[in-house]
N, C-alpha and C positions, 0 to 999 in steps of 0.2 A: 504494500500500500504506500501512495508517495504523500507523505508529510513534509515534502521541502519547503521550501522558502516560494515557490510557487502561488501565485497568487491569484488566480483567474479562478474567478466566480462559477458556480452552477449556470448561472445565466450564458455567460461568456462559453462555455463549453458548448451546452446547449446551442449554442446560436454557430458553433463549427460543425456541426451533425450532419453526416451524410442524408437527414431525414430532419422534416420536422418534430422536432418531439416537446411538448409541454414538459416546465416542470415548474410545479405551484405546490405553493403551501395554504392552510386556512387561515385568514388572520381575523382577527377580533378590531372591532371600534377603538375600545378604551388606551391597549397601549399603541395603534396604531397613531391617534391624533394625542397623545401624552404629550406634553409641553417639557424638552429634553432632560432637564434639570430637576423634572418633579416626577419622572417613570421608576427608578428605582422604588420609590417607597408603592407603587400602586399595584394591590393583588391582585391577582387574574378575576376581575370581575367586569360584568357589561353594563356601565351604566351613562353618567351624562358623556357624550361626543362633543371634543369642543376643539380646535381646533389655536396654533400659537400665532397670534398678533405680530405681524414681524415690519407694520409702519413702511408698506412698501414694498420691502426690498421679501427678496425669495428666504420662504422661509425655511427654517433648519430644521432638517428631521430628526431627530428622538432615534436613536439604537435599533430601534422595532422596528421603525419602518426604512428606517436605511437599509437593514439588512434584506427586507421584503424587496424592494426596488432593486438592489444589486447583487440580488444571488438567485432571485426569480421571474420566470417571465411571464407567469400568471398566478393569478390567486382564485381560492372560492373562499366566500361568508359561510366561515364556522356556526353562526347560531341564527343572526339576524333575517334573514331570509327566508325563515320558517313561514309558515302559517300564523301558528300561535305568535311568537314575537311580534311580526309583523303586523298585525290586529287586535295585541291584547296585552301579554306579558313583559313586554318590551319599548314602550313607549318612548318616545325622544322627547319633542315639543308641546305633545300633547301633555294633559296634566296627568303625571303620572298619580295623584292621590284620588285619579276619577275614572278606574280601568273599567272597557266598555265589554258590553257583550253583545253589543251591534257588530254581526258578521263584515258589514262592509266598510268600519273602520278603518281604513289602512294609516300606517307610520312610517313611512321611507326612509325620514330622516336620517339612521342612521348607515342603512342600505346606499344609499344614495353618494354621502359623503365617501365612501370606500371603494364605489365604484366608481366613482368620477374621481376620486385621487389615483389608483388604479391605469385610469384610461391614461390620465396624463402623462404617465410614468411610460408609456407604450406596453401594458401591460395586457393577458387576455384575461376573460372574468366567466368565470363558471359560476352559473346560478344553482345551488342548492337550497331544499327540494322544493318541488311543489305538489308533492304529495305523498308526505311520511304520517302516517299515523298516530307515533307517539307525541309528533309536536302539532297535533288538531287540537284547534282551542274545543276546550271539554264540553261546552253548550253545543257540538254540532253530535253529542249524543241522543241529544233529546229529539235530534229532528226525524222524520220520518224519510224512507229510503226514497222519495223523489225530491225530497226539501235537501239532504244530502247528494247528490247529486246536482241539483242547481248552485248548491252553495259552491262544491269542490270545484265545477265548471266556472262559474264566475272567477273564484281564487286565481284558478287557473290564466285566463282572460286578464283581470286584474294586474297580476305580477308582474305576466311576460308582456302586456302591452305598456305596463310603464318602464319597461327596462330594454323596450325593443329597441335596435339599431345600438345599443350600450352590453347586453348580454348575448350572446350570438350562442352558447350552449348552456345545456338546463339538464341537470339531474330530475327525470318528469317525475320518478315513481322509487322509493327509498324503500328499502328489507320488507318486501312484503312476501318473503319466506321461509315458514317455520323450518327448524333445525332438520326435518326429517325430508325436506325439499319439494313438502305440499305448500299450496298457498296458504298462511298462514289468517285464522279468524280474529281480523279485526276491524275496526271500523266499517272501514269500508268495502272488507267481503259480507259482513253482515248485512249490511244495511244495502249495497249495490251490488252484490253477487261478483264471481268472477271475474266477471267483463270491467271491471272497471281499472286494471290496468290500460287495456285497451282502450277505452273511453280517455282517460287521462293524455295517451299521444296524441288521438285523435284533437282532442281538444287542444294538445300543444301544439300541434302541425298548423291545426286551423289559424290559433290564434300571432303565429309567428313561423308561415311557410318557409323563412331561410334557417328556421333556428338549427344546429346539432340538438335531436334529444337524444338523450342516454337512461338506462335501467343500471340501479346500484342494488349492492348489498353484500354482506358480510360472509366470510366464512365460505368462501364459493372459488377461493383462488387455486384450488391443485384437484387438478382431474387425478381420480383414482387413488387421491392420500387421504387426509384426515378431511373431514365432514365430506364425505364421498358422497352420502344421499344428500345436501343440498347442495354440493358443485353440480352436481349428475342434471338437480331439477333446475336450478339456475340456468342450464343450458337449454333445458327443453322448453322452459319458459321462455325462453329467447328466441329457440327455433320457431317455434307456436305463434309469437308477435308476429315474426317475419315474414313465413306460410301464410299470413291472414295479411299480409300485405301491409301490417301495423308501418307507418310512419314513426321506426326508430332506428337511429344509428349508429349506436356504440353502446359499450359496458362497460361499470364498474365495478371493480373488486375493490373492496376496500384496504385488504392489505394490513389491518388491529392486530399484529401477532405478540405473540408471549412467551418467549423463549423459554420460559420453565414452564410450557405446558404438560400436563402428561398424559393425557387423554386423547383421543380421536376428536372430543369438540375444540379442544384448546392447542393440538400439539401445530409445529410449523411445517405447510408441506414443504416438501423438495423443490430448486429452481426447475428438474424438470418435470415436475406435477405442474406447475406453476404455468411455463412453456406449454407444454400440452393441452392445458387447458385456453390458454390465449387462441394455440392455434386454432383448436376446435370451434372457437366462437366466430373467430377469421374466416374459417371456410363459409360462416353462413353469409357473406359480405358487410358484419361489423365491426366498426374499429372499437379495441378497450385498453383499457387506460388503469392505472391504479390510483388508487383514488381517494385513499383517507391513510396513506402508509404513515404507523408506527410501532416504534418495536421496544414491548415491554420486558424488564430483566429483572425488575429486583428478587421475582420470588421463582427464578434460578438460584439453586443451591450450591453457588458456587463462588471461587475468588473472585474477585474485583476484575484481574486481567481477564479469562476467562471467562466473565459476565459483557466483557470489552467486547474480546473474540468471537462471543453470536451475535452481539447485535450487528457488528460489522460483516460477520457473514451472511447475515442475513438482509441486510444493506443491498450488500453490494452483490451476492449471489441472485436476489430472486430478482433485482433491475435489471442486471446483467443479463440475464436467462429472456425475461420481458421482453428485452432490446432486442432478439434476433428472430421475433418474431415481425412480419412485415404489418402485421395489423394493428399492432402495439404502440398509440399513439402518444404516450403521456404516464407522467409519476406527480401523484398529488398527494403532499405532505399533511396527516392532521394539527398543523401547528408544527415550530421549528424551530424553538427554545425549550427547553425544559424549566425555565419562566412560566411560561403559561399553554398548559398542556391540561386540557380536557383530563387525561386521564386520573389525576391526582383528586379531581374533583368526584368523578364515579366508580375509582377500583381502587385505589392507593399510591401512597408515594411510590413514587420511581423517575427514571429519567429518561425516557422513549424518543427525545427526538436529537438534531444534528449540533446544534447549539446549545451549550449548558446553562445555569441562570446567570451569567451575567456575560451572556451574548459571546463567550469564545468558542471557534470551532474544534467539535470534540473529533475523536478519530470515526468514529461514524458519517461525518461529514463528507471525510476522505472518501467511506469509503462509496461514498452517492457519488463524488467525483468522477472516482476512477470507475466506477460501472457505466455511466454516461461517455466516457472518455473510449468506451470499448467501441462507438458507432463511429470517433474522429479519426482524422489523418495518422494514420502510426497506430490507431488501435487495432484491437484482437476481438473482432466480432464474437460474445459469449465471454469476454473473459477469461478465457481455460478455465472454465466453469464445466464441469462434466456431465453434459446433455444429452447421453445415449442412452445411458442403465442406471439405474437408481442403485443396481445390486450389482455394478458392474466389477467392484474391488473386497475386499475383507474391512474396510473404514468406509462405511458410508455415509454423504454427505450428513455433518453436523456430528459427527461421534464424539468432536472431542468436548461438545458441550450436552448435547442434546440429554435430554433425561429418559429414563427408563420407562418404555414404553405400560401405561394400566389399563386397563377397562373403565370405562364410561360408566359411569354412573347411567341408570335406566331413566333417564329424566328428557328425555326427546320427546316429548308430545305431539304429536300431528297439532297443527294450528296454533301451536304458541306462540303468540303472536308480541313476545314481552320484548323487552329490547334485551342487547347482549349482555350488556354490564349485571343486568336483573336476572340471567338463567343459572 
């Protein structure tokens, strides 16, 4: 791994790529517009957006967002962008001590500022979701299954026309598949049956014909490794959109791994589970992308260097592996400091992303580098990442960390529709 004195950004790489490839991270409001001198003391929270006074002249970015602008050439909105935030729990200008449950409230406010600072930057902007479950504001329980479907359609309409010609791809439809890789009973299979994945492109195509839309979700990234029934269904759900002629054209895998997994729902697949699976999706003519990658270590039971060594292998083997698939458009980080990382807030401390808190790059950084660096002039397509046999040697990938394979707990429900952090 090259830790020199080398200086050239992710972006900078990126931008020498025999291919166009995305690479984004999520970023948040709060420390994105932080006023430089007062970010240290602010904790990973979303609240008032405000931006620094600077009398003129261009103003100075704050650590957070320098590093967003020169190390990435896109971003998606970590939370804002939701439903619920969007119309209810998230408020900007409005009064936030008078939260509404008027469905067609909307608050851009803070959406807005981040994509138009974004655009300026020459940056590209992935809309996340517009339509995840877990973040429907709770009143659209009580509607009945055709007041639910006008509402979600409207949303739909709503979002992507005020963000058209500024967001050009959208996350349409977020984990709407239980662990077992049926559709998962929630909201909206309840109350709209099935079809309402398909309803949601339709309704995206309609409302924003140039858009890229894309199908996300978790735990669906290695054909034939760990959570095999919902890689398996993920696929077929995809194949099924596309036979029905669905207006969609990419996938996300999220890429949440956990280096001390030790189970089939938790363990990390192989670069080439990972591969295989890309390509499979590729033959159906979709491009995908990874899309919320980070990689948890604390509860690997093991030293410090050695908690080093998987996360960087896991960095840089399953990018690497991603890369040489020709369909494989994009690496999209959840957050890029270990500052302010989602994960601390729903599973426990740890330190899952490329930056550590106080914004230096960790060797995990390197090693996003040099897996990107595998598509540039002088690179080694793959890595010498081992792409043929999973069981091709007596040390197979990940032995010197990986943990002892157990059995799964019987807790895979058809249609549990909970989020990951909750199963």
């Amino acid at each position: 791994m090259d830790t020199s004195n080398d200086t050239k950004t992710l972006r900078q790489v990126a931008s020498s790529l025999c291919k166009s490839v995305d690479i984004g991270t999520a970023v948040l409001p709060r420390p994105l517009f932080a006023i430089p001198k007062d970010e240290e003391s602010i904790p990973n929270a979303t609240v008032e957006c405000h931006h620094e006074e600077s009398s003129g002249q261009e103003t100075k970015l704050n650590k957070y967002a320098e590093i967003v602008s020169t190390e990435f050439n896109s971003i998606v909105i970590e939370h804002h962008l939701k439903w619920g935030p969007l119309c209810h729990t998230l408020p900007g200008p409005i009064n936030e001590s008078t939260p509404s449950t008027r469905l067609g409230r909307y608050d851009f406010a803070h959406c807005d500022a981040m994509v138009d600072w974004a655009l300026s930057k020459g940056m590209k902007v992935k809309g996340h979701v517009l339509c995840w479950h877990v973040t429907t504001p709770e009143y659209v329980e009580k509607l009945s299954g055709d007041q639910v479907r006008e509402e979600l359609k409207r949303h739909i309409f709503t979002t992507m026309g005020h963000f058209r010609g500024r967001i050009k791809m959208w996350d349409v439809v977020n984990e709407s598949l239980a662990p077992d890789g049926s559709l998962a009973e929630n909201i909206f299979y309840r109350k709209m049956g099935p079809s309402y994945i398909e309803e949601c492109f339709r309704w995206a195509h309609e409302a924003d014909p140039t858009a890229f839309l894309i199908y996300n979700d978790n735990k669906v990234e290695g054909m034939n490794g760990p959570n095999k029934e919902k890689a398996d269904g993920f696929y077929n759900l995809l194949k099924g959109l596309v036979n029905k002629s669905v207006p969609i054209h990419g996938a996300g895998m999220q890429a949440h791994f956990n280096a001390g997994g030790t189970n089939d729902r938790q363990r990390v697949p192989t670069p080439l589970q990972v591969k295989n699976q890309i390509k499979r999706i590729g033959e159906l003519g979709l491009k995908v992308n990874i899309s919320e990658m980070d990689v948890r270590i604390s509860k690997l039971d093991a030293s410090a260097e050695v908690k080093t060594l998987a996360q960087n292998q896991i960095y840089h083997d399953i990018i690497a592996a991603a890369l040489t698939e020709q369909a494989f458009d994009g690496i999209w980080l959840w957050g890029f400091t270990d500052r302010h990382t989602w994960v601390k807030s729903f599973y426990y401390d740890d330190s899952p992303l490329i930056f550590d808190e106080n914004y230096e790059r960790k060797p995990s950084y390197f090693a996003v580098r040099d897996a990107l660096s595998t598509l540039a002039i002088g690179g080694t397509v793959g890595g010498n990442v081992k792409l043929q046999q999973d069981n091709e040697s007596s040390e197979p990938w990940g032995h010197e960390w990986m943990p002892k394979q157990e059995m799964a707990k019987d807790n895979e429900i058809s249609g549990d529709s909970r989020p990951d952090w909750e199963q």
